[in-house]
N, CA, C and O of each residue as an XYZ file, in Angstrom:
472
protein
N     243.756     94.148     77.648
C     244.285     92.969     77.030
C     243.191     91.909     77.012
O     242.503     91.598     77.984
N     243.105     91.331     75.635
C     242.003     90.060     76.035
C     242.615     88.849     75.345
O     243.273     88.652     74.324
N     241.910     87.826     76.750
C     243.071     86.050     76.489
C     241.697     86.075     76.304
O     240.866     86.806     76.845
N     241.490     84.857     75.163
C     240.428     84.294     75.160
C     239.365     85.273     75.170
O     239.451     86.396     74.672
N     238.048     84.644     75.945
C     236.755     85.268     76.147
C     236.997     86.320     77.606
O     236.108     86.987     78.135
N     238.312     86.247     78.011
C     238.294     87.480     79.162
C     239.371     88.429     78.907
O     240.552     88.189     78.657
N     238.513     90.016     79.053
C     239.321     90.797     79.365
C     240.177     91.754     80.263
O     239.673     91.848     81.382
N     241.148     92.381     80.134
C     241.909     92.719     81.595
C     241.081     93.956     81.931
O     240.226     94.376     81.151
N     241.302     94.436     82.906
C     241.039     95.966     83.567
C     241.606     96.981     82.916
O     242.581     96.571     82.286
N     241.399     98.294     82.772
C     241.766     99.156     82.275
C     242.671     99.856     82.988
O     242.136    100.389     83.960
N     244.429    100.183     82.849
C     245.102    100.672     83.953
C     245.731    102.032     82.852
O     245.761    101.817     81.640
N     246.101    103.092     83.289
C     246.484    103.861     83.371
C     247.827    103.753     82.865
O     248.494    103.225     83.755
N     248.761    104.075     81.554
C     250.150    104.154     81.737
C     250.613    105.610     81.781
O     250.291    106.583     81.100
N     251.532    105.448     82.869
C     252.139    106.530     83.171
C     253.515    107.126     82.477
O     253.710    108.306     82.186
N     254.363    106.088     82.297
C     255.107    106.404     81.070
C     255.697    105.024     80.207
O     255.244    103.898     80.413
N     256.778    105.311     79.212
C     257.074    104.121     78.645
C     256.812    103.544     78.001
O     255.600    103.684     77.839
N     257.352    102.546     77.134
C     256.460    101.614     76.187
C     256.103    100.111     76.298
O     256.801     99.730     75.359
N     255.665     99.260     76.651
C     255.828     97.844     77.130
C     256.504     97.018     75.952
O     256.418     97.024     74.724
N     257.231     96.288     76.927
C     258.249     95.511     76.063
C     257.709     94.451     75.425
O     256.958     93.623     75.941
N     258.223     94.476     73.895
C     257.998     93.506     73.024
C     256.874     93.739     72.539
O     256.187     92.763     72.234
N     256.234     95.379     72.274
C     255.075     96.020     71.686
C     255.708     95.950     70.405
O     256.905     95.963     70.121
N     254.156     95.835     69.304
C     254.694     96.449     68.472
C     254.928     97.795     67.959
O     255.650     97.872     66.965
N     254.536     98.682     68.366
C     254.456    100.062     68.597
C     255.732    100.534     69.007
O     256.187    101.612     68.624
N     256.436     99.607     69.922
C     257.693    100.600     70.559
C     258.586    100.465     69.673
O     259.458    100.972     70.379
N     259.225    100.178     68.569
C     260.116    100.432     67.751
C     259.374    101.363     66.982
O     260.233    102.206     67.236
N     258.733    101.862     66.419
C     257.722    102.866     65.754
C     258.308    103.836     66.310
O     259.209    104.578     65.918
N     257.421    103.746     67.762
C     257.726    104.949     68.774
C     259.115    105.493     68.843
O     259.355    106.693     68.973
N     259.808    104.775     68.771
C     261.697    105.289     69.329
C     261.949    106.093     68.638
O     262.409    107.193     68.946
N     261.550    105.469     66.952
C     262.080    106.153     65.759
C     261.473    107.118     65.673
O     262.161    108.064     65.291
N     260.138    107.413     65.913
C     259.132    109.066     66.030
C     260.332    109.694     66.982
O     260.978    110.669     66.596
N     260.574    109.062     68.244
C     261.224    109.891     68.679
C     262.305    110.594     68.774
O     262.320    111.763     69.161
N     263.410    109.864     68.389
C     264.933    110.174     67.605
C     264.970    110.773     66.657
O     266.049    111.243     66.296
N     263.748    110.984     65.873
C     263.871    111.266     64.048
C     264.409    112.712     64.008
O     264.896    113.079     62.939
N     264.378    113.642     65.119
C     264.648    114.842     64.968
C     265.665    115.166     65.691
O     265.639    116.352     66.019
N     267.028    114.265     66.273
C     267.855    114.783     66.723
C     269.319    114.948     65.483
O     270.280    115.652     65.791
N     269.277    114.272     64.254
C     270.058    114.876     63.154
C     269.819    116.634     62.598
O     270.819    117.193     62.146
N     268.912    117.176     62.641
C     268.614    118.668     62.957
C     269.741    119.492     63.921
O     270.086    120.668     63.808
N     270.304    118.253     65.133
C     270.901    119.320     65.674
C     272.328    118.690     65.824
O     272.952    118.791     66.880
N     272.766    118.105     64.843
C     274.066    117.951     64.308
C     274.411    118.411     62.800
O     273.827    118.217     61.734
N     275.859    119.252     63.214
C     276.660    119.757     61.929
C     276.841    118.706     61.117
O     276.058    118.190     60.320
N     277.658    118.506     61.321
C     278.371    116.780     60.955
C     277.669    116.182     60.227
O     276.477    116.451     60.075
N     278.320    115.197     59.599
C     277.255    113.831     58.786
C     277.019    112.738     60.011
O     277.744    112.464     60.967
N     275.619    112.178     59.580
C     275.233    111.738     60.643
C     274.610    110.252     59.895
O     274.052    110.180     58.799
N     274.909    109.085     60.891
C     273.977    107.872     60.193
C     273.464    107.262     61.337
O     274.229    106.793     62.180
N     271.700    107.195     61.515
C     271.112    105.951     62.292
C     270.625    104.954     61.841
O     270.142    104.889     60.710
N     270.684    103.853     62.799
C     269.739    103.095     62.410
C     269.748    101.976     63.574
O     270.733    101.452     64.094
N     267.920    101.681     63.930
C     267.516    101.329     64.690
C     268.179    102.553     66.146
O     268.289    103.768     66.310
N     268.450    101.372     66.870
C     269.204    102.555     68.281
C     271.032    102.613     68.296
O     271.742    102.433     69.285
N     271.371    102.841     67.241
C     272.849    102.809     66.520
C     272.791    103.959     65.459
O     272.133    104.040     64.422
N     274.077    105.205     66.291
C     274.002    106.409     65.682
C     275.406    106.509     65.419
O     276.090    106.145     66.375
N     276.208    106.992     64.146
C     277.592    107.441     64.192
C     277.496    108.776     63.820
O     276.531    109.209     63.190
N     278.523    109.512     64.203
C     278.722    110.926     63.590
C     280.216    110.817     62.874
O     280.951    109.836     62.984
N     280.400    111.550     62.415
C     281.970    111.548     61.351
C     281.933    112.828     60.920
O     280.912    113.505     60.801
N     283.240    113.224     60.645
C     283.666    114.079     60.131
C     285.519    114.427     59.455
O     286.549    114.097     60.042
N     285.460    114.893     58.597
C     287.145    115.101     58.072
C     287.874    116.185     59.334
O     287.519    117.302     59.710
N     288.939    115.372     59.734
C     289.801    116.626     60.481
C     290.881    117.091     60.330
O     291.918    116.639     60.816
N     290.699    118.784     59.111
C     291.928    119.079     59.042
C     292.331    119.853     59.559
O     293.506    120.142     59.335
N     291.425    120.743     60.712
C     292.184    121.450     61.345
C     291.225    121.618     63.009
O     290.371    120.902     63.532
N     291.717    122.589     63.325
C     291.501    122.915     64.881
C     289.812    122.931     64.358
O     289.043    122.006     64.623
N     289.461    124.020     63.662
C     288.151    124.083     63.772
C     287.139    123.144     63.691
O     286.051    123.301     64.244
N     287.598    121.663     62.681
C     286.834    120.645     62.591
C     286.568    120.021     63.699
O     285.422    119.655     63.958
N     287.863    119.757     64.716
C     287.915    118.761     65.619
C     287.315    119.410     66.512
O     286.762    118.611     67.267
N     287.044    121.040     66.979
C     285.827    121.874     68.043
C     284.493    121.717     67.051
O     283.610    121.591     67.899
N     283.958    121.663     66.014
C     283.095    121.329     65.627
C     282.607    119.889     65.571
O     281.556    119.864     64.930
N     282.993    118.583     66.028
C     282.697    117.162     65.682
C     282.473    117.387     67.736
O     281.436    116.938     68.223
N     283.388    117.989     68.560
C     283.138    118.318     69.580
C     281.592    118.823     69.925
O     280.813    118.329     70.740
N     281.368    120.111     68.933
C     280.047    120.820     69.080
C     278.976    119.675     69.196
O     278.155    119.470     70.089
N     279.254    118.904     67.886
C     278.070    118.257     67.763
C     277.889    116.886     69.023
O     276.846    116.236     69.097
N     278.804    116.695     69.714
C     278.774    115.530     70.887
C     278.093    116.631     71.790
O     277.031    116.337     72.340
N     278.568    117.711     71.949
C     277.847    118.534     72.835
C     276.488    118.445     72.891
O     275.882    117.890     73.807
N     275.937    119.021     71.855
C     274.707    119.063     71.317
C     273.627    117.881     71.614
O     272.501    117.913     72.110
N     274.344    116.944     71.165
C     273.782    115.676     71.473
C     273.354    115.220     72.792
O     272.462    114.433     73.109
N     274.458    116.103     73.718
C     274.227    115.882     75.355
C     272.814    116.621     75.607
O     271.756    116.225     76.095
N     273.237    117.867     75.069
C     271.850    119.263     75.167
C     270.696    118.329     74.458
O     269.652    118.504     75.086
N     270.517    117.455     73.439
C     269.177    117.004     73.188
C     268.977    116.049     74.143
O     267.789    115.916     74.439
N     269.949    115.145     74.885
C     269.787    113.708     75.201
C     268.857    114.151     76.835
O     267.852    113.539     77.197
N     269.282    114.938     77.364
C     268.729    115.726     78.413
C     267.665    116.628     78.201
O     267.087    116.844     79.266
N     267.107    117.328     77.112
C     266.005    117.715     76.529
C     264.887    116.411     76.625
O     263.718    116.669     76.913
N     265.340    114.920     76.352
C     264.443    114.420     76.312
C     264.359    113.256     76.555
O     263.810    112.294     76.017
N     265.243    113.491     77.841
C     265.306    112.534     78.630
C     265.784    110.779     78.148
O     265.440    109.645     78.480
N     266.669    111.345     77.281
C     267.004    110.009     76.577
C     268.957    109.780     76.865
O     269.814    110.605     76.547
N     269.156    108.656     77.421
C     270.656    109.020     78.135
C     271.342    108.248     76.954
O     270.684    107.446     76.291
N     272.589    108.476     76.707
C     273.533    107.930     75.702
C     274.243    107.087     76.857
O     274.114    107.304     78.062
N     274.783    106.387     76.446
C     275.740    105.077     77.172
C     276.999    105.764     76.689
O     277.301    105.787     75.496
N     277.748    106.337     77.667
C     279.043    106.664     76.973
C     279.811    105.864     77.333
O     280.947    106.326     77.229
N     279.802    104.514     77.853
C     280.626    103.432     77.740
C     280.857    102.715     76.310
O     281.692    101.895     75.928
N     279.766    103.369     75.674
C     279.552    102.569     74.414
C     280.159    102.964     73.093
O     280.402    102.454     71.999
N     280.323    104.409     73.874
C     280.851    105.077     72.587
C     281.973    105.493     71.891
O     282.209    106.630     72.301
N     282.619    105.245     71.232
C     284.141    105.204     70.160
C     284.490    105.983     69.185
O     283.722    106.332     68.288
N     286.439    106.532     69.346
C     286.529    107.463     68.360
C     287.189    105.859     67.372
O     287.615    104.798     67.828
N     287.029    106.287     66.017
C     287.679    105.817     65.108
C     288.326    106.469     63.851
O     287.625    106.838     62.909
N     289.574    106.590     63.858
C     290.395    107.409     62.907
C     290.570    106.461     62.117
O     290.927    105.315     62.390
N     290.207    107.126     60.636
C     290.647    106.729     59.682
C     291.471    107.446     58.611
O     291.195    108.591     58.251
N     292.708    106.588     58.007
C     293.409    107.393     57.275
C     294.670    106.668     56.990
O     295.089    105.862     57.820
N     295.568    106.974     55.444
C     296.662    106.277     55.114
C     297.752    107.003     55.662
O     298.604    106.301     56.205
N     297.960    108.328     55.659
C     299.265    109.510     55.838
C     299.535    109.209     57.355
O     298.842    109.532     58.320
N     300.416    108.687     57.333
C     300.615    109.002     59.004
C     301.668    110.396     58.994
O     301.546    111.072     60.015
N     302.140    110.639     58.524
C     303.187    111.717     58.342
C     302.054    113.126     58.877
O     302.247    113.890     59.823
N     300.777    113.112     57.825
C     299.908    114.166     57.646
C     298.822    114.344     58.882
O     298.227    115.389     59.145
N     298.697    113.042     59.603
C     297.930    112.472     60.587
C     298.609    113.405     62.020
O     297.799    113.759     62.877
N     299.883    113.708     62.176
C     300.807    113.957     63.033
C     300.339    115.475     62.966
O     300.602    116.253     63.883
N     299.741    115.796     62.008
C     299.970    117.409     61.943
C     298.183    118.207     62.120
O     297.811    119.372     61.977
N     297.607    117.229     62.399
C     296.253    117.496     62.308
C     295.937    117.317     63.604
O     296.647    116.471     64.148
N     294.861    117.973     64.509
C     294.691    117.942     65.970
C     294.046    116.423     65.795
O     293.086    116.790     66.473
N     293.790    115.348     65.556
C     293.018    114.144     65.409
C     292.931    113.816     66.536
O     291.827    113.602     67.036
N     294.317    113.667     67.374
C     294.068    112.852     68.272
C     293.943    113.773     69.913
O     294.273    113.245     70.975
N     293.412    115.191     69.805
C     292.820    115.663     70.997
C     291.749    115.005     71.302
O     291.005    114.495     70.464
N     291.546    114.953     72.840
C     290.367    114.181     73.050
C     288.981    114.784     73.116
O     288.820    115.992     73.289
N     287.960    113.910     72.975
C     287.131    113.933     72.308
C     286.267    113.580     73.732
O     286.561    112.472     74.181
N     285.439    114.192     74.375
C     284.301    114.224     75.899
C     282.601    114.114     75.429
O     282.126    114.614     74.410
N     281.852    113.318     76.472
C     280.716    113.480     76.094
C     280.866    113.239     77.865
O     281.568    112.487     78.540
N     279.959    114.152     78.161
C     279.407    114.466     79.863
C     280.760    114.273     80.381
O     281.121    113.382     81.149
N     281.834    115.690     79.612
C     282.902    115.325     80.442
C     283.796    114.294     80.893
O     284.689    114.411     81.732
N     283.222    112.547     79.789
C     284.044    111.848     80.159
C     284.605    111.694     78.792
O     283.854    111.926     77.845
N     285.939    111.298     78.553
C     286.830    110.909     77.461
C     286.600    110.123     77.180
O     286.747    109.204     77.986
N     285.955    109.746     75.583
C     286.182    108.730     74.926
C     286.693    107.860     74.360
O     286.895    108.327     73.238
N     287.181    106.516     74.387
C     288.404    105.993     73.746
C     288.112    105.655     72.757
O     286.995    105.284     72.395
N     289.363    105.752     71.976
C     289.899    104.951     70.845
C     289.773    103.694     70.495
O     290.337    103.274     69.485
């Protein structure tokens, strides 16, 4: 680092990015860019804000929108990157409530084994 006419010592980083680099938003996104690869599902990021979605009309959708939370665990631990599952939310959308009743929608939905709310 140089203030002025002096510069710092040369140290070693061991990991991480220093805060308020400009590099570390670069970096995140190099690094996230390849975890939509390992979701079925439609998927949207941006910045450090990810949703997944999917239509659920039957058993198989709602073990597949499952798969892909799975998955997500299997990358997040691949690379050492932890999800906040405090943070994270199901949201149903839809007019039929009649049709809503007949669709598994509202089985629950786990990431590291904990249930996500509504």
């Amino acid at each position: 680092m140089k203030v002025r006419c002096s510069l710092s010592e040369w140290m070693a980083v061991l990991s991480g990015v220093p805060q308020g680099s400009v590099l570390g938003p670069l970096l995140f996104l190099l690094f996230v860019n390849g975890l939509p690869s390992w979701i079925v599902n439609s998927i949207h990021m941006f910045a450090d804000d990810m949703k997944i979605w999917c239509t659920i009309r039957d058993i198989n959708d709602s073990l597949s929108l499952q798969k892909d939370l799975d998955s997500m665990v299997e990358w997040s631990d691949k690379y050492l990157l932890k999800f906040n599952v405090e943070k994270c939310k199901i949201m149903h959308i839809g007019q039929n409530s009649k049709r809503r009743s007949q669709i598994p929608q509202r089985d629950p939905v786990y990431i590291r084994h904990l249930q996500i709310k509504n």
